[in-house]
N, C-alpha and C positions, 0 to 999 in steps of 0.2 A: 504494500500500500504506500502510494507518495504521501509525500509532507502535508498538502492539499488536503487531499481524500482524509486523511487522520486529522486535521484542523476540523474537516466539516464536522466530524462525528461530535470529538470534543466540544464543538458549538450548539449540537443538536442534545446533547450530553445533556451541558449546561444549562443549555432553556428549560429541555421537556424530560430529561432523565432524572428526578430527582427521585431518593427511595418509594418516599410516598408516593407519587407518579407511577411508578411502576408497579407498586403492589395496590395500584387504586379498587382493583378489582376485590382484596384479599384483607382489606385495611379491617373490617372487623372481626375475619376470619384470627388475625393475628393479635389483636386486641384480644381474643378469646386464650391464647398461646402465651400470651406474657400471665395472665388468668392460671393459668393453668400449671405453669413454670412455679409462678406461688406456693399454687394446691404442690407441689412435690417437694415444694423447701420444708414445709412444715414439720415438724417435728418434737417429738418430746423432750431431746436431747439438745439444751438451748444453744452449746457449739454449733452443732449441722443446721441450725435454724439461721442462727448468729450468721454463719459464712454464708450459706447461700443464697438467703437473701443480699449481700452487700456483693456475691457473685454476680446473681440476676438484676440487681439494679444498674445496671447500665447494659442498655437492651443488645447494643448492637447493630448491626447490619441485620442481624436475623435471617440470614441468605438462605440457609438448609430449610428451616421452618416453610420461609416462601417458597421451596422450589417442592417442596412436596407439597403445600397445597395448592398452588399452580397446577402440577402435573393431574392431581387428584381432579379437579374441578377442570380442567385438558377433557377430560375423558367424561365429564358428565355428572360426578359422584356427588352426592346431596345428602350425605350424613355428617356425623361429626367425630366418625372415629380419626379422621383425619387432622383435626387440632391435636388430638391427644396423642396422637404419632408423633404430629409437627414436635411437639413440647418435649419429646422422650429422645428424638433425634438432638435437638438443642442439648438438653440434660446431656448426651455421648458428646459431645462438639466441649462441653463447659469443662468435664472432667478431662479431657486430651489438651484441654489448654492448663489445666493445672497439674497435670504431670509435668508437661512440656516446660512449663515457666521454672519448676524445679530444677528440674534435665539442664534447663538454662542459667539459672540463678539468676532469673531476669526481675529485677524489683519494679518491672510498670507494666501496667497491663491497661491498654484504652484511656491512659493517660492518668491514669489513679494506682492506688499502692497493688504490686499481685497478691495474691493470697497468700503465697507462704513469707512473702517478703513483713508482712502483717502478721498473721499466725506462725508463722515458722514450718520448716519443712516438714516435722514430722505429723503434727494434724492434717495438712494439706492433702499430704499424701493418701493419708487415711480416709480425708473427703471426695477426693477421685476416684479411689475404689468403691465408697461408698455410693456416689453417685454412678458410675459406671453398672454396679448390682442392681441398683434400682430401679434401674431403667430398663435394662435385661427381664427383669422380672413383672415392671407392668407389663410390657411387649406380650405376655403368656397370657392375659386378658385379649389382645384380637383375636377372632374369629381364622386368621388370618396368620396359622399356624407358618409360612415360610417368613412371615415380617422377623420375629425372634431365630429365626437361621441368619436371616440378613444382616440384620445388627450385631447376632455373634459373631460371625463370620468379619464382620467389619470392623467390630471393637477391637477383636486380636490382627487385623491386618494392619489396623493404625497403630498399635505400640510395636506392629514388628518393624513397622517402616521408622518410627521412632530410635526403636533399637539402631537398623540398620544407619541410621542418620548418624546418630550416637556413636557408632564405631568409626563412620570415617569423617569425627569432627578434626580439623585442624589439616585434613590429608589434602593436599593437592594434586596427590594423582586421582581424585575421585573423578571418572567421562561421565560424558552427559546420560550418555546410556542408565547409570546405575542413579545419576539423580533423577533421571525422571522415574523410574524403578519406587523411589523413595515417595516423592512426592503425589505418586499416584496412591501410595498406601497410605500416608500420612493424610491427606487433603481428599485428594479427589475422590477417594473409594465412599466416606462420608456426603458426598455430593452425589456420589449414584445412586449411592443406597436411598438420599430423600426420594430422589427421583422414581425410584423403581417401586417404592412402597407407595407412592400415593399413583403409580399406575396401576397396586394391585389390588388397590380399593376401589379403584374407577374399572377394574375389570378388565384390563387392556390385554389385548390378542399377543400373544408369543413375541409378535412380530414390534408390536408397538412397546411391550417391556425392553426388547434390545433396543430400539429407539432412542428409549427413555435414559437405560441405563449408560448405554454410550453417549449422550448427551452431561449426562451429568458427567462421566467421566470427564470428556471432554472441557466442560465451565471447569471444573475442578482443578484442572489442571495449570489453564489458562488465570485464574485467582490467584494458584500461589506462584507463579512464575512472575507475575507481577507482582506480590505481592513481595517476593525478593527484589525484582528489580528496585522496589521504593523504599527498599533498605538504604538504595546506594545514591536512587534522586530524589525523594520526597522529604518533606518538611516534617520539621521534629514535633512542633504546635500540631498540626493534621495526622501525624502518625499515634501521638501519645507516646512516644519513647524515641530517645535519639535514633540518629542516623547511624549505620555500621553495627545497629546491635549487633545482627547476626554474623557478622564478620568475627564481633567482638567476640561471642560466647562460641566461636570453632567452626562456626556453620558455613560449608561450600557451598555457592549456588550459581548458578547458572553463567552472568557475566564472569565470575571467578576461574570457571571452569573452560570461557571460551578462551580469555587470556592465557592462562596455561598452556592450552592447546595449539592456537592459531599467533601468539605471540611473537618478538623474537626472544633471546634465548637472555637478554641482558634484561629486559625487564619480566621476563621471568623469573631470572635469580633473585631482583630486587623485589620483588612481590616475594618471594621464599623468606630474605632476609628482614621485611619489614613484619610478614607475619608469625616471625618468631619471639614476637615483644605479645604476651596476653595481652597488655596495656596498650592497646594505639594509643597515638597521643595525636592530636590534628592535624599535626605537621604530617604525620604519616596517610591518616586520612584521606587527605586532600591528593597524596603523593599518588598513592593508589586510585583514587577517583579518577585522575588525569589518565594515568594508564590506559582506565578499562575505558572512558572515552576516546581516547586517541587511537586506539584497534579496532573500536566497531562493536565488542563489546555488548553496549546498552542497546544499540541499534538491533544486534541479533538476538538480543532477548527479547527486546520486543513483538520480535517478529515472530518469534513462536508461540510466546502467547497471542498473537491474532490468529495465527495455525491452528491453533486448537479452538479457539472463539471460534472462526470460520466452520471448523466442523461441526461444532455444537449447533450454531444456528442453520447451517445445512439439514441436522439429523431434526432439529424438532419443527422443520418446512413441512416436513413430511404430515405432520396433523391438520385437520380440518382448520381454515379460519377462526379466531376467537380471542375476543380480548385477551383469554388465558395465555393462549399462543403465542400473541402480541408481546406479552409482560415476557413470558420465556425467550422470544426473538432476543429483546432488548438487553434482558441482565447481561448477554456475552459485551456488549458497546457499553455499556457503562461499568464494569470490570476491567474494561483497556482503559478506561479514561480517570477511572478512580484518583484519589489521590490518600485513603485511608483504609 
């Protein structure tokens, strides 16, 4: 895509993309879903009630929720086990971030303290299990005996990708091959899975589940690819946590990985020798930023997260006309244009 064609989108973004906008269809669907999020923090134990409300109070994007009630109501579906899905998916989505932030030692999470940086790692911990069980286990109330395969199945894909992430932090031989490998367990598998479960509420033919599924894979993938790339351009105010986090806490990703590879061989040493310091210091920062700019770098990350956008809004053309449709088209273009 030229300079142009990507300006217009961001423009079309800006005007008519805004969350609300986009979930206009789904807006008390989701209202029902923060409801509900509630109904599951509660508890006798006033720790887990303590955390997870000051977890759920700051909503989010709420992307997973929306894309399986999207998908749900795609297909026709006019109940409401689909909110209680939406809220059990979020619930898997809230504990993988509080593992993760541990795994990280990351102290901000959406621009306020993370949880273990506030309670300390070892409740946290214990709150992400617990949230992770609990959710596993309303899932055995649908009717809809494969949803609790899906989310099993899902929940241990996303710590393996965790894991796998885990072992080659700090490695610069990690190819693109083995991060997208990661990133599709870590992120996008939780993307398919909305997708695929609020197809099997709405009923959807064999044909329209692979649809579905490879759809979401696809946004999924396309989310956290960008979602690294604004490690390295995005604003510290908009992101909620400085710039280079993930550089900072061992994490390879994508521009790191094209450098390495397609680089020449001298500012590849000096990326070796700069990220031998756990501490960057700005100077280093910026030293590195220049790099991945000057190779091309950001430009080729870009562009595969529209690769996978493109596909995603290729695979869900395939449904009937419909607002619902409509809002599914769009999230891939407002994902490339994000800035948080």
């Amino acid at each position: 895509m030229n300079e142009t064609a990507r300006q217009s989108i961001k423009s079309r973004v800006k005007e008519n993309l805004s969350l609300n906008n986009l979930y206009r269809a789904i807006l008390k669907e989701l209202d029902e879903v923060e409801e509900q999020l509630h109904l599951l923090c509660e508890s006798p134990n006033k720790l887990i009630s303590e955390i997870s409300g000051y977890l759920f109070q700051n909503s989010g994007k709420r992307i997973r929720p929306a894309l399986l009630l999207l998908c749900s109501k795609l297909l026709g579906y006019k109940g409401k086990e689909d909110i209680f899905m939406s809220a059990l998916v979020e619930t898997i989505h809230a504990a993988s971030l509080i593992h993760d932030d541990i795994i990280d030692n990351s102290d901000m999470r959406r621009g306020r303290e993370s949880i273990h940086s506030r309670w300390g790692p070892n409740v946290t911990v214990l709150l992400g299990d617990y949230l992770y069980i609990k959710a596993l286990g309303h899932s055995l109330q649908s009717k809809h005996r494969q949803i609790t395969e899906i989310l099993t199945s899902i929940s241990a894909k996303m710590i393996e990708g965790e894991m796998n992430e885990y072992c080659w932090s700090r490695n610069l031989k990690l190819v693109e091959e083995d991060y997208l490998d990661i990133i599709n367990k870590k992120t996008a598998s939780l993307f398919s899975a909305a997708c695929q479960i609020g197809g099997l509420l709405g009923n959807a033919s064999k044909r329209e589940q692979d649809y579905l599924v490879d759809y979401g894979t696809s946004l999924g993938m396309s989310f956290q690819i960008i979602d690294d790339l604004l490690d390295f351009t995005g604003d510290e105010e908009a992101l909620g946590k400085p710039i280079f986090s993930d550089l900072s806490e061992g994490r390879i990703t994508l521009p790191l990985i094209f450098t390495m590879s397609h680089d020449g061989s001298s500012n590849q040493k000096r990326i070796s020798e700069l990220l031998r310091d756990d501490h960057l210091t700005r100077d280093s920062k910026d030293e590195i930023l220049e790099i991945i700019r000057s190779n091309g770098a950001l430009d080729y990350t870009y562009k595969k997260a529209e690769e996978f956008s493109s596909r995603s809004k290729e695979l869900i053309s395939q449904f009937p006309e419909s607002i619902h449709r409509e809002a599914l088209i769009l999230i891939p273009e407002f994902i490339l244009t994000r800035k948080k």
